[in-house]
Phi, psi and omega in degrees: 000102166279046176278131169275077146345087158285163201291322184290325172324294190281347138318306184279352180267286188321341187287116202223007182239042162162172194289186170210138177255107205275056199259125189180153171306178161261168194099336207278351200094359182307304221265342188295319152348264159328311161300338179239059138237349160324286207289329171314285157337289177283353168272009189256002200074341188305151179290135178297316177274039176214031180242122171201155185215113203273121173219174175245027142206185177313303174309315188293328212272296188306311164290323155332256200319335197279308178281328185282305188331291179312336185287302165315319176288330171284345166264015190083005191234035162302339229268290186296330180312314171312328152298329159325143178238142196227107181205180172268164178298321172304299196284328181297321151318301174293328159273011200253301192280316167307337173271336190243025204292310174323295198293344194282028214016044199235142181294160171255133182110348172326156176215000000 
């Protein structure tokens, strides 16, 4: 893994058996983490579209997909980034009940 890394860092990418949670002040790398554990996962076989990361605002959303996307694409894996699902808990909600807009009996395109 060429990521710059601290030993806990390279812990939390490396944690590969159950989910995880991240938690840390700012400044401290969580997204740099993530992103590379992001990257870590699919050189690992997961599926890209069974990957997803969770943040609480946009900027944060953004930044995120943006920094994964450049990692990939620096490993050769630009293909797959689009598949990651990279969002906030508002926007992650709202595609979960729109793909399931039938059974909840809500028309589909509601708003």
């Amino acid at each position: 893994m060429s990521f710059p890394l601290n030993a806990p860092q390279r812990e939390a990418v490396r944690h590969t058996s159950g989910p995880l949670l991240v938690l840390a002040g700012a400044g401290s790398g969580k997204t740099r983490v993530i992103t590379a554990k992001i990257a870590h996962l699919i050189e690992q076989g997961v599926d890209p579209g069974k990957i997803v990361a969770i943040t609480f605002t946009n900027k944060a959303a953004r930044e995120m997909r943006e920094r994964a996307q450049s990692l990939l694409k620096a490993q050769g894996k630009s293909d797959v980034a689009g598949r990651v699902t990279i969002a906030t808990f508002h926007a992650l909600g709202l595609k979960i009940v729109r793909s399931e807009a039938k059974a909840l009996g809500l028309k589909s395109g509601f708003s």
